[in-house]
N, C-alpha and C positions, 0 to 999 in steps of 0.2 A: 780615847784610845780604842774605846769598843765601835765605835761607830767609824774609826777608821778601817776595822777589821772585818765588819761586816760591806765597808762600800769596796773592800779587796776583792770578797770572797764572791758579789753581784758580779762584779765584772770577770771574775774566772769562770763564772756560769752563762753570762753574755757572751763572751769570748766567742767562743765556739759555734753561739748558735748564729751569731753574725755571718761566721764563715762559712755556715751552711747556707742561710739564706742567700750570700752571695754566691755560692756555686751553685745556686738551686737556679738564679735568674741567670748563669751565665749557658745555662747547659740550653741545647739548641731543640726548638718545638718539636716532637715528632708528627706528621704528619703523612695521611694517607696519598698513594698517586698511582694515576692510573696510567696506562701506554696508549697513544694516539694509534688506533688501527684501519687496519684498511677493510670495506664488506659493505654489503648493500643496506638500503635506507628506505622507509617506506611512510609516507604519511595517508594516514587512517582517519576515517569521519565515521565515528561507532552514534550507533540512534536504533532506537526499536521501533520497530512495523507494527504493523498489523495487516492481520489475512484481511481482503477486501473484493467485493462482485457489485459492479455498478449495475447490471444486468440483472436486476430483479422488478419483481409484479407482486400485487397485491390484488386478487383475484376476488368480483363482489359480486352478489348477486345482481342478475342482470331484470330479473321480473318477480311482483310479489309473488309467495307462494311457502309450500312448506316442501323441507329438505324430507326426503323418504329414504334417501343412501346418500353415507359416506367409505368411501374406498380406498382415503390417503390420510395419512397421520403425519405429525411432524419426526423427523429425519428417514424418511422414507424415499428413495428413490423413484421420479415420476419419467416417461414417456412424451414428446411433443405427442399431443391429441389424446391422452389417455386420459379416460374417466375419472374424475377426484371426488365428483358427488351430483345426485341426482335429487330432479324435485318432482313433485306431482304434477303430472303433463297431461293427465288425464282431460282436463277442458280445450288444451293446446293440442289433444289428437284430434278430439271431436270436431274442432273450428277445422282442421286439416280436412277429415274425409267429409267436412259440408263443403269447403272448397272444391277438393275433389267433385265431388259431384256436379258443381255450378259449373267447371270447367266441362264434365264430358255434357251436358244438358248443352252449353252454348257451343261447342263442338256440334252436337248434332245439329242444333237451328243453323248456325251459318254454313254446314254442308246442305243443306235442303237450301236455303238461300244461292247457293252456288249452284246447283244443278237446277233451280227453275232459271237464275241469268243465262246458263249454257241451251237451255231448252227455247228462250224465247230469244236467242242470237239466232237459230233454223230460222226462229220460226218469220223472224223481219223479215228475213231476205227472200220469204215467198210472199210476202204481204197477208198474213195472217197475222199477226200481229202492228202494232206504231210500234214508233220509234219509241214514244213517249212511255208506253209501256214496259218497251226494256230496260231504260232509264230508270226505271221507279224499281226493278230488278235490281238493277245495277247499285241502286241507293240500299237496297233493304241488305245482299249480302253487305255492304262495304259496314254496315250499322253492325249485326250480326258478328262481322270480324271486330270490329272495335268492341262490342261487351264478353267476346272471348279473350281476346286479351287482357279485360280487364279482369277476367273471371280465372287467367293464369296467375296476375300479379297477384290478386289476393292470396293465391293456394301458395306461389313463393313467402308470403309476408307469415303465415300460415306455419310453413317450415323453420322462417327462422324465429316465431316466437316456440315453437318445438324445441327445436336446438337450443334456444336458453333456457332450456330447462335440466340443461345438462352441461356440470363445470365440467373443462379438460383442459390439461396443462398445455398454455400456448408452446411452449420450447420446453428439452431436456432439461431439467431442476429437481434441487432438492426440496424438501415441503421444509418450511424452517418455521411456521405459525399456522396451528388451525384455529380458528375460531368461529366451529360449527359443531352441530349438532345431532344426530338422526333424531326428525320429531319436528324440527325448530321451526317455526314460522319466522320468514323474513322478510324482508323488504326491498325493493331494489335498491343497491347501492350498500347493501350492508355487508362488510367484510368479513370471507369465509376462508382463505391461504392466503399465505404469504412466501413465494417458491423463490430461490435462486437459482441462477443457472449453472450447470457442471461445468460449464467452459468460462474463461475470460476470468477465472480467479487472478487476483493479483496482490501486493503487498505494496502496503503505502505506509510512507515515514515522512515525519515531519524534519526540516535540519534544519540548524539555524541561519536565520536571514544572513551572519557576516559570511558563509559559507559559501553564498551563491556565486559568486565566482570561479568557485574551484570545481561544479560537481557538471558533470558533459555525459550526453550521452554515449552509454556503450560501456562507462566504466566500470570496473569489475568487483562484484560482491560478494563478500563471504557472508554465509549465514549459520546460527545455529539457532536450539530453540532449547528453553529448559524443558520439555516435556521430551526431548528425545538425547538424553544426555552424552556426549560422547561422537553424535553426531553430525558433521558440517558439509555445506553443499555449496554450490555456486551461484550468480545469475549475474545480470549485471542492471544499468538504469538504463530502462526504457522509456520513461518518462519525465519531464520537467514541471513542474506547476509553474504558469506562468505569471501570479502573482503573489503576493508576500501580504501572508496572514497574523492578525494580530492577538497573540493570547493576552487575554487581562490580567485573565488570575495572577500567571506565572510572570507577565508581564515581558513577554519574550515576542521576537519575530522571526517567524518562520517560513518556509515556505514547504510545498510537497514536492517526492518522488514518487515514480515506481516504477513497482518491477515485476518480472515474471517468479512464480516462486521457483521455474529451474525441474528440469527434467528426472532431478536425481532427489527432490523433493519429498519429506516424509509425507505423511497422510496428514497432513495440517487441516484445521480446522475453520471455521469461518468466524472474523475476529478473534482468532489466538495471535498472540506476540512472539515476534521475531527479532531475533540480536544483528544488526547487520556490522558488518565490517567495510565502509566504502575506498577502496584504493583509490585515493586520487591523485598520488604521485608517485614514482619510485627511481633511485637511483642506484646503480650497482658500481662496486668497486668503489668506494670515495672514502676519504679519510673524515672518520667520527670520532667522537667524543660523550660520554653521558653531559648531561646538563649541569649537572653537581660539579662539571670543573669549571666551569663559566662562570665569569664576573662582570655584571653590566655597570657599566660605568657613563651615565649620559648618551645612552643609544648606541653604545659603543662597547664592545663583546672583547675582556681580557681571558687568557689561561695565566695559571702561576707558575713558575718555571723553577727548580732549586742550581744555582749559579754559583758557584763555590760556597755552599756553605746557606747562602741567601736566599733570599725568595723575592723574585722579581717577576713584574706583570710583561706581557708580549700582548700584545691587540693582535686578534683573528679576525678575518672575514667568515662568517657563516650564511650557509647555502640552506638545504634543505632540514625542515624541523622533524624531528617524528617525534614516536609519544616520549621515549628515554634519552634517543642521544641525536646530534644535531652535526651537518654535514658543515666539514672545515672546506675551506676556499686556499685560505690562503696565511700565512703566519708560522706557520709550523709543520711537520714532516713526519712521517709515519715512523714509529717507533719512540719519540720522545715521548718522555713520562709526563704527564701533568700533574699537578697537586689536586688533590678534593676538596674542592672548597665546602661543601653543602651548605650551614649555618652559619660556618666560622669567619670571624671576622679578620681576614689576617693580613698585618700591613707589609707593603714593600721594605724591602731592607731586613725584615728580623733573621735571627738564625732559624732554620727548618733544620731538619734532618728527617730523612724516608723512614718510617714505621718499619719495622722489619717484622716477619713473621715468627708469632711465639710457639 
């Protein structure tokens, strides 16, 4: 009797909770949805740069000797032909004004050569002199001219070991490396700057190799940089690398751009990093969707739809990707609501109902 009284009183306590549990599975999923709208689309290839000048020099000593002045420092602005540093030319004068001299000494011998030829050309034509005489004239200036000129070439060779005894910046640059000294004895060939040039900065980024289809010249760039917060400017790609580079490490393939860093450009630096933004598509007016309402099903793109009550799939055609939401073709029509799928696994046929706001 007691144990009939106790399996009464289980099932007056069951009762109930059965009845909840079945209203609990009948009542319909709430679920988030969002409105198919119409507005522009843009797909984005984001990669960072770096500031870059193929246009530099590495400036060495051209003759041994010792440095007696330096004039240029690193980030110092140079002059094409301006003095960076000078060496002891004191032996490089002296070999000059001996030059010098040999030149006016063989200057005067073949002018005195020349005016006895001119003297003994009279004097043939009265028979005071032979022929053979003027001839031997004629042979000593033409000798005379020939060791002046050799006696010029020397005084040029002269000058230019002068002049390498004096660095000056081939083209406008910045000094980016000294590695010299006042005092230093060096060597030829031993390296003393290291300058870039003010023009022809430009900015290079690596994309990814699957990329190379999409990126044409002329496309248009956004750029910012964390050192200028707040900041953004324009440019666009001027440049294509024409082959496809292999990183190890990262085990990626790449290839290069570049670009101009753009006229509205902050004061960037040489190797600082740049954020680029590269437009390489964009379409205006098209009906989008975020990604979170899509459901891939075998290559094949669903939204969920709520259909009295139910939840049933429609296949769309999609057109262009960008980074959040993805351009509709065809399937569906501007202002229907879509479900959110994100995570959720949700099958056709169950009850939905739209989330309402709390």
């Amino acid at each position: 009797m007691r144990l009939k009284s106790i399996a009464s009183g289980l099932l007056i306590l069951l009762l109930p909770l059965g009845l909840f549990l079945t209203g609990y599975w009948d009542q319909p999923r709430q679920v988030e949805t969002v409105q198919v709208e119409r507005g522009d689309l843009s797909l984005l290839i984001r990669v960072t740069g770096e500031v870059i000048n193929d246009r530099r020099v590495e400036l060495t000593a051209l003759v041994d000797g010792q440095v007696i002045g330096v004039d240029a420092g690193v980030g110092d602005r140079v002059s094409a032909g301006q003095i960076l540093a000078k060496m002891d030319n004191r032996a490089a004068a002296a070999n000059r004004q001996r030059a010098e001299a040999f030149v006016q000494q063989h200057a005067v011998l073949r002018k005195e050569a020349d005016l006895r030829y001119q003297r003994l050309s009279k004097l043939v034509a009265k028979g005071a002199v032979t022929e053979e005489q003027l001839e031997d004239a004629q042979l000593e200036w033409q000798a005379a001219t020939a060791v002046w000129q050799v006696a010029k070439a020397e005084l040029l060779l002269t000058e230019v070991a002068q002049e390498w005894q004096v660095i000056r910046a081939p083209f406008d640059a910045v000094v980016v490396k000294k590695s010299t000294e006042m005092g230093q004895w060096v060597e030829a060939g031993t390296p003393l700057f290291s300058l870039v040039a003010l023009d022809g900065w430009q900015i290079e980024a690596h994309v990814d190799a699957v990329d190379s289809g999409r990126i044409k010249l002329g496309q248009p760039i956004e750029l910012k940089s964390d050192a200028f917060p707040g900041r953004e400017w324009h440019s666009e790609v001027s440049w294509i690398g024409p082959n496809v580079e292999q990183e190890q490490e990262r085990r990626l393939n790449t290839f290069k751009v570049r670009l101009d860093p753009g006229e509205a450009a902050p004061a960037l630096l040489l190797g600082q990093q740049v954020d680029l933004e590269i437009l390489v598509a964009q379409r205006q007016a098209v009906l989008k969707l975020p990604f979170t309402a899509l459901k891939e099903d075998q290559e094949r793109f669903q939204v969920g739809m709520i259909e009295a009550g139910l939840l049933s799939y429609r296949e769309v055609a999609l057109g262009l990707q960008g980074d959040s939401h993805v351009e509709l073709l065809s399937g569906i029509r501007e202002g229907d609501k879509v479900v959110l799928l994100e995570s959720a696994k949700l099958e056709s046929g169950i009850a939905v109902q739209e989330a309402t706001e709390q």
